[in-house]
LORO-728498 format. One record per residue (C-alpha): x, y, z. Coordinates in Angstrom, 1 decimal, decimal comma. Layout:
BEGIN
        X        Y        Z
        X        Y        Z
...
end
This chain:
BEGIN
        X        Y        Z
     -6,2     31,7      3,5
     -2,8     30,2      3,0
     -2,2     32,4     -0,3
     -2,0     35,4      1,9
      0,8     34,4      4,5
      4,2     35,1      2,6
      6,4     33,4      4,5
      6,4     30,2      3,1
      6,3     31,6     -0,4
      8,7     33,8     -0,2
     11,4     31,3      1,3
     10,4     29,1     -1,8
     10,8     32,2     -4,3
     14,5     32,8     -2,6
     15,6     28,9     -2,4
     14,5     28,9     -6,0
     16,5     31,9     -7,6
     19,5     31,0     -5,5
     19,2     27,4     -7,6
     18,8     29,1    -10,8
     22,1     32,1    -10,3
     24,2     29,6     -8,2
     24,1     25,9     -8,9
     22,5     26,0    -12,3
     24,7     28,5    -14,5
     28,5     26,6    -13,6
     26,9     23,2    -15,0
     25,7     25,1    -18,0
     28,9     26,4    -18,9
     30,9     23,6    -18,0
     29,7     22,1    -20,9
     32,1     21,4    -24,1
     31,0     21,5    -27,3
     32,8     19,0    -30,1
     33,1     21,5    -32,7
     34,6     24,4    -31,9
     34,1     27,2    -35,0
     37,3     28,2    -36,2
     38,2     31,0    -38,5
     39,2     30,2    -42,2
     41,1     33,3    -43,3
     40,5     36,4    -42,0
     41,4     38,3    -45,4
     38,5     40,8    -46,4
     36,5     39,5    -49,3
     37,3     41,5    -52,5
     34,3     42,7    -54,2
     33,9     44,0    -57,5
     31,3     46,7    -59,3
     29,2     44,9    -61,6
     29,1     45,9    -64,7
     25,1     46,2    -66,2
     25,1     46,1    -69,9
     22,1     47,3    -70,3
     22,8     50,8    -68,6
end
């Protein structure tokens, strides 16, 4: 049974995480996105009680 031998599997399991931590995260991140968010104003919001007329 070829299922139970691990050492082709294992080398496959390896090669494959080393792909995915190594190569693959840099070309992720290397990435640029057109529209960077910028902040408008970074004064606090002023809030107000309300007034219910009913109370």
């Amino acid at each position: 049974m070829p299922q139970l031998n691990p050492s082709p599997w294992f080398a496959i399991l390896i090669f494959s995480w080393m792909i995915f931590l190594i190569i693959v995260p840099p070309k992720i991140l290397a990435h640029s996105f057109p529209k960077e968010p910028t902040p408008l104003n970074a004064q606090k919001a002023k809030t107000a009680s309300w007034n219910w007329p009913w109370q």
